[in-house]
C-alpha positions as CSV (number, residue, x, y, z in Angstrom):
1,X,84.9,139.9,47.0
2,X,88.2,140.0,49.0
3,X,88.7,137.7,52.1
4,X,90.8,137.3,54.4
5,X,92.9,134.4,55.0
6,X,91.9,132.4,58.1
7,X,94.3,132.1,60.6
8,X,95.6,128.7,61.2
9,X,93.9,127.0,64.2
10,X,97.0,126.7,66.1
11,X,98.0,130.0,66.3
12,X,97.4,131.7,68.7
13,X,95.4,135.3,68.9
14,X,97.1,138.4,69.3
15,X,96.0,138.7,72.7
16,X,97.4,135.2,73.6
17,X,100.7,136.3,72.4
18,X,101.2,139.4,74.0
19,X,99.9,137.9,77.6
20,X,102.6,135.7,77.2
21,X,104.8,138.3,76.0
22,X,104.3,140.0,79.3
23,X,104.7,137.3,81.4
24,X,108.3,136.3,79.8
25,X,109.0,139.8,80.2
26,X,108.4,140.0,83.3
27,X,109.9,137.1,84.5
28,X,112.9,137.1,87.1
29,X,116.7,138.4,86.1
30,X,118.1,134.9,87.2
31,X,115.6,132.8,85.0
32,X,118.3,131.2,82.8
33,X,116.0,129.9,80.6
34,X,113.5,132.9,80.3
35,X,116.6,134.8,79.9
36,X,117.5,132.6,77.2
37,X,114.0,132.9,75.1
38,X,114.2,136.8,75.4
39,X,117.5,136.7,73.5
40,X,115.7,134.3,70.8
41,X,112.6,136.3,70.6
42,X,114.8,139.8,69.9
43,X,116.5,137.5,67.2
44,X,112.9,137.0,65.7
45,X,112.1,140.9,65.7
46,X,115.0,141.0,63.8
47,X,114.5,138.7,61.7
48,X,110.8,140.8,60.9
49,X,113.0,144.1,60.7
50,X,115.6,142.8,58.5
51,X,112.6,142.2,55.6
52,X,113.8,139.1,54.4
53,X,112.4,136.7,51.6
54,X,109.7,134.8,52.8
55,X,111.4,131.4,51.9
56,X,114.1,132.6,54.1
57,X,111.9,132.9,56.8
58,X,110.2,129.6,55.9
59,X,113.7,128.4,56.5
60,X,113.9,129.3,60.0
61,X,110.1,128.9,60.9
62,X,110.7,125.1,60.1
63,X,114.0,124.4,61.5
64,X,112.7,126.1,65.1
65,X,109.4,123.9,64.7
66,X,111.2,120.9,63.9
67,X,114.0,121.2,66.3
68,X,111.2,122.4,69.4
69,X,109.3,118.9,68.8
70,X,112.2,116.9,68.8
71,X,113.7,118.7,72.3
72,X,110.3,118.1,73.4
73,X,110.1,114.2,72.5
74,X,113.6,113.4,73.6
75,X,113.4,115.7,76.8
76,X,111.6,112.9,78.8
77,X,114.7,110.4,78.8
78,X,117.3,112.5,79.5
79,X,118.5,110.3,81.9
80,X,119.0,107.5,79.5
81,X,122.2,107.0,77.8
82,X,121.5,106.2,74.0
83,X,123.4,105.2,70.8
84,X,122.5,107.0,67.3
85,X,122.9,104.2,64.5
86,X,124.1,104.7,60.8
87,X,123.6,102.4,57.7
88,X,121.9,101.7,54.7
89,X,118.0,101.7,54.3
90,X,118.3,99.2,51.4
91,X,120.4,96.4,53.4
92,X,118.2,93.2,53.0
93,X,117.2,90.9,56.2
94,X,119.4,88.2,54.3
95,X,122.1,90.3,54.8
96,X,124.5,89.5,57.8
97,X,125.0,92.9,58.3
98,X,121.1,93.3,59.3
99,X,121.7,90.7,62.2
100,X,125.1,92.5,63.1
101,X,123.1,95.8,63.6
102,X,119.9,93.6,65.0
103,X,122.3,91.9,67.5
104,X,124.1,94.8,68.4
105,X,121.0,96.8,69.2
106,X,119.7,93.9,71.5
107,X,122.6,93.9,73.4
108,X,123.5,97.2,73.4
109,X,119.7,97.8,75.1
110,X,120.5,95.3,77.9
111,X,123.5,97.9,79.0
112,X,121.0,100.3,79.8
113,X,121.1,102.4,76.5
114,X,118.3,103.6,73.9
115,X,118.7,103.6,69.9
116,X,118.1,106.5,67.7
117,X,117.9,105.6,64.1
118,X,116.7,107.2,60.6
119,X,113.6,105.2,61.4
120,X,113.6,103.4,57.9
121,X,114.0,100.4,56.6
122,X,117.3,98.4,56.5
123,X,119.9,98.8,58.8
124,X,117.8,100.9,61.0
125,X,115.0,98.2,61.1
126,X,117.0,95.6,62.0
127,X,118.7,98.3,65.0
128,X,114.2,98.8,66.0
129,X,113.5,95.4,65.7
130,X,116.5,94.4,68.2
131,X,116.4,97.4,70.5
132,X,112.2,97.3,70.8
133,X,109.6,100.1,70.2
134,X,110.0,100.5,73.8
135,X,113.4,101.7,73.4
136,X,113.6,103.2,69.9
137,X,113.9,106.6,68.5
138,X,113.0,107.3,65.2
139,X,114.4,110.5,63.6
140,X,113.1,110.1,59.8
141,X,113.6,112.5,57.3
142,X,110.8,113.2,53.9
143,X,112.2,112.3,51.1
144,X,110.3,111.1,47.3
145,X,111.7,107.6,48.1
146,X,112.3,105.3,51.1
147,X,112.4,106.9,54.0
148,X,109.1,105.8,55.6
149,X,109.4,104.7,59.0
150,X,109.1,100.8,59.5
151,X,106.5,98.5,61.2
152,X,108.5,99.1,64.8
153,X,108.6,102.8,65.6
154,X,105.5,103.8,62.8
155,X,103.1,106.0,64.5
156,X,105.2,106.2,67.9
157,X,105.6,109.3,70.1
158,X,109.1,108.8,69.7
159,X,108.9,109.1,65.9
160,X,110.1,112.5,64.9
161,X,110.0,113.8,61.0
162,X,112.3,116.2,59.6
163,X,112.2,118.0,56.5
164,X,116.0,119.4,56.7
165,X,118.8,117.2,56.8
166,X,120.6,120.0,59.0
167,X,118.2,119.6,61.7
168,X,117.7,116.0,61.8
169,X,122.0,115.9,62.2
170,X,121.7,117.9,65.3
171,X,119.4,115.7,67.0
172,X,121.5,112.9,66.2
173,X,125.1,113.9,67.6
174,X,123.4,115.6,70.0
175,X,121.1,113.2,71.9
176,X,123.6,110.4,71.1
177,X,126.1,109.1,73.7
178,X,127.9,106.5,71.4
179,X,127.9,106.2,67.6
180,X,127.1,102.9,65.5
181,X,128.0,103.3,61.7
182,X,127.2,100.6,59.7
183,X,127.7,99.9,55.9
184,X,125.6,102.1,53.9
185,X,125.6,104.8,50.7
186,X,126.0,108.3,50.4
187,X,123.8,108.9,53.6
188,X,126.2,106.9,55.8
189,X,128.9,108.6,54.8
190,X,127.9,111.7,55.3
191,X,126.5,111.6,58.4
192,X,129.8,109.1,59.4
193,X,132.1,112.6,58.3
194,X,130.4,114.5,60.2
195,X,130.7,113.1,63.2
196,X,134.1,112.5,62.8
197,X,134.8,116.2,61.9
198,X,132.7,117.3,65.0
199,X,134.9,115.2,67.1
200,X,138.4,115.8,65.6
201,X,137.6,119.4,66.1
202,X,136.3,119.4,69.7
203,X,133.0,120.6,68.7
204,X,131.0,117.8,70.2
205,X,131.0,116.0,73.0
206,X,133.8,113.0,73.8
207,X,131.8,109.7,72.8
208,X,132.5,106.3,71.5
209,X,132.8,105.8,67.4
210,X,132.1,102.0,66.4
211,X,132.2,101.3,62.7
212,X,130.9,97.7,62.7
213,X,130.2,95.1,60.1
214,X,129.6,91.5,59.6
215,X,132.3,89.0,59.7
216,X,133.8,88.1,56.2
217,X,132.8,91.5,55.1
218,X,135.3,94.1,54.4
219,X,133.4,97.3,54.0
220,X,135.2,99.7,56.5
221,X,138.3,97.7,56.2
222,X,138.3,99.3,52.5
223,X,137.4,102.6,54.0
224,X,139.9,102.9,56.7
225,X,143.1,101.9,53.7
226,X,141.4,104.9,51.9
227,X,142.0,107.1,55.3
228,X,145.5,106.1,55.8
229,X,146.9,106.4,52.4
230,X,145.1,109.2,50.8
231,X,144.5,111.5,54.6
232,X,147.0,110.2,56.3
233,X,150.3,109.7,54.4
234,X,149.8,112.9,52.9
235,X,149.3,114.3,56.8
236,X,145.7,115.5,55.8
237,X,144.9,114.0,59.3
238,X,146.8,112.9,62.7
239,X,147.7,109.7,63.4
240,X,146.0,110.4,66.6
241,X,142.8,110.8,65.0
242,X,142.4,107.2,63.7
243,X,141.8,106.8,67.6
244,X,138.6,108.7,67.5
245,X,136.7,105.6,66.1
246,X,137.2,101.8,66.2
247,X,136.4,99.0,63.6
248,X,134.7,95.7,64.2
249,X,133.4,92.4,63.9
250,X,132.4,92.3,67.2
251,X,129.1,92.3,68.9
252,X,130.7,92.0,72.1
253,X,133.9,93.9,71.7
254,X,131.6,96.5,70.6
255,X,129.7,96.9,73.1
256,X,132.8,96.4,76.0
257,X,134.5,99.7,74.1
258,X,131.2,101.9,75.6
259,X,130.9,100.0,78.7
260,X,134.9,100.8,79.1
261,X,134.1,104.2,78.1
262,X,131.8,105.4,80.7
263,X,133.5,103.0,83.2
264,X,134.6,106.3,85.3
265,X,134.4,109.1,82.7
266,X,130.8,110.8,83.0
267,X,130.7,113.6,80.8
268,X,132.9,117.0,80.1
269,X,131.5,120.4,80.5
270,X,133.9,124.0,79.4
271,X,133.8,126.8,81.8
272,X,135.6,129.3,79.8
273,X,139.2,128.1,79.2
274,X,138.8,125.2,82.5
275,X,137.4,121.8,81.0
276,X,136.0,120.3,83.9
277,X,136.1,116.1,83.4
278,X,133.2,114.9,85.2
279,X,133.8,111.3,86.9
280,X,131.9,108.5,88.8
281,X,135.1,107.6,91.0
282,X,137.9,109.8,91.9
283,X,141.1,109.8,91.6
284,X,144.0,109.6,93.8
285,X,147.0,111.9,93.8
286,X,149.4,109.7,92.2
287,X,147.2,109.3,89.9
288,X,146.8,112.9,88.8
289,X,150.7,113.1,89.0
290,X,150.8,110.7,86.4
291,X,148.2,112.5,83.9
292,X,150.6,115.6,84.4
293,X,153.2,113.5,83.4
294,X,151.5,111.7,80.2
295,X,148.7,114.7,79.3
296,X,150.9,117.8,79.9
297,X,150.5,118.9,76.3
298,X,146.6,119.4,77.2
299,X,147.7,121.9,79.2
300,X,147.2,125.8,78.6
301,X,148.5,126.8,81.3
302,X,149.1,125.8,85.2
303,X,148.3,121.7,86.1
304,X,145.3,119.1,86.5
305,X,143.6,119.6,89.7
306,X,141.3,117.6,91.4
307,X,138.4,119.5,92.7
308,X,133.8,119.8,93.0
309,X,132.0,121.3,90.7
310,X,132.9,124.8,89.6
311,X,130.2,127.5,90.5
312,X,129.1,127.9,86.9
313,X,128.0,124.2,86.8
314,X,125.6,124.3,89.8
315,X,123.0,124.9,87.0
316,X,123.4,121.1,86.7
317,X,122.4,120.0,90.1
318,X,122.2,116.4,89.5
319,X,126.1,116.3,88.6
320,X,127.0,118.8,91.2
321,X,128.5,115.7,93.7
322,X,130.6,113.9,91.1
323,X,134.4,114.6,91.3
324,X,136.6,116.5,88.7
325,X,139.3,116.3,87.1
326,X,139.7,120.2,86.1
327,X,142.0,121.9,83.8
328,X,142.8,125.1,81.2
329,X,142.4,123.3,78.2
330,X,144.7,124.2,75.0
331,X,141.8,122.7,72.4
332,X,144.5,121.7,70.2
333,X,143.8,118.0,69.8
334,X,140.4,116.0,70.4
335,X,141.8,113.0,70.0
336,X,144.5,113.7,72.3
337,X,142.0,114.6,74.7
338,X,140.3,111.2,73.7
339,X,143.3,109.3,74.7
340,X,143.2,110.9,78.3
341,X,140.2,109.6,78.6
342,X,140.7,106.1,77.7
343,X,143.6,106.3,80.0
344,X,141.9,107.5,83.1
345,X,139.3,104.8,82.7
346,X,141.7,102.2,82.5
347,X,143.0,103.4,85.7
């Protein structure tokens, strides 16, 4: 006798989903977000219509799962600034690079800022153990070998598991208001490259890039002579670009290159061809005279200007009050753009 497959108990019945159909249908022109879920839900018709493999469309049925959680979890501290950490899940306790990356994390919390780490063992234990469950993310990926998350954020709400590596990297560049690297393997890498490529080509958000390690070792030292005599002296990069990251020792001067970062920069938003520079303090005219001076080769087209918010960022009301520094941005050179802001916040 033939049966049918039961339906999974979270689905919902057909009559649940078309109610809610109706109701996002019917939902006001101006709803930015309805709007928004429309467009994603045509994409999914699509998808149906298109008659795709089914492991194609187990692709995309796990990525929005995973990446819906993870909005979800993180969606509640918004309004804390936080630091993604890199390194190895095989560095041992004994290691001083575990108590670089313990110590770092425990000061780093006392500025005010979260940690989100792989959530396993090594390097991103020691970052959990000194930033606290309390203020610990854990993005962990599955993997056959060790990856499970550690004794600090196991079995917290803040623990998120990914099966794809693609949609785990999303959540960390994009949650993440500073990066940590740390020595580590393949992983580290990786993850390290991509950053760096996401911020050399303007494709992320301005943010600091620490590389840290213990005193005595020599780990990025070694990496950054690979970067200037195999990318740079044969002009695969700009020297400019070696000022999209900084190496340390440091605990301290660490942490005083984000605290200098955010000293008046905010946060940088593109309305079409204006890039609007959100800041906590304005600045004065002289000021701007001098960025026209320095920064001109930012410049598209016309000057800097100082100004409010520009109408298309009212959807942001809780930035709407800071001041701007607004101009049409060429996009030719994120570290460039990098430099500006050092300089205004040295100001």
């Amino acid at each position: 006798m033939k049966t049918t497959p039961s339906r999974p108990r979270t689905m919902p019945s057909n009559e649940d989903m078309l109610n809610q159909v109706r109701s996002l249908l019917e939902s006001p022109e101006d709803d930015l977000s309805a709007a928004l879920v429309k467009e994603i839900f045509a994409g999914i018709l699509k998808l149906h219509d298109a008659h795709l493999e089914p492991l194609d469309l187990k692709i995309v049925n796990r990525a929005i799962k995973e990446l819906r959680h993870a909005f979800r979890v993180f969606r509640d501290y918004h309004h804390r600034k936080k630091v993604s950490i890199f390194g190895s899940a095989r560095t041992m306790p004994d290691d001083p690079n575990y108590q670089i990356a313990f110590d770092f994390c425990r000061r780093i919390v006392e500025e005010g800022f979260m940690v989100i780490t792989g959530g396993a063992d090594g390097i991103m234990r020691a970052a959990q153990e000194g930033a606290g469950r309390e203020n610990s993310f854990g993005v962990n990926i599955m993997l056959p070998f060790e990856q499970g998350p550690n004794n600090t954020i196991a079995d917290d709400p803040k623990l998120v598991t990914f099966k794809y590596f693609f949609t785990r990297k999303l959540i960390f560049q994009k949650e993440a208001n500073a990066i940590a690297l740390f020595p580590g393997g393949f992983g580290t890498h990786d993850e390290g490259f991509e950053i760096l490529t996401l911020a050399q080509t303007g494709k992320s958000d301005p943010q600091p890039i620490l590389c840290l390690q213990a005193a005595g070792c020599d780990y990025w030292d070694e990496w950054y002579r690979f970067i200037t005599r195999q990318m740079l002296d044969r002009r695969l990069i700009s020297p400019e670009d070696l000022g999209l990251f900084k190496i340390t020792s440091s605990v301290e001067e660490a942490i005083t290159e984000i605290r200098q970062f955010y000293r008046r920069f905010h946060s940088t938003r593109y309305v079409g061809r204006q890039l609007a520079m959100r800041l906590l303090t304005p600045l004065s005219a002289e000021q701007v005279a001098t960025i026209h001076e320095r920064f001109g080769d930012l410049l598209l087209e016309g000057t800097f200007e100082l100004r409010g918010a520009l109408p298309e960022e009212l959807d942001e009301p809780d930035l709407k009050d800071l001041p701007r520094l607004v101009f049409a941005s060429n996009r030719r050179s994120a570290a460039r753009l990098r430099q500006l802001i050092d300089h205004i916040n040295r100001l």
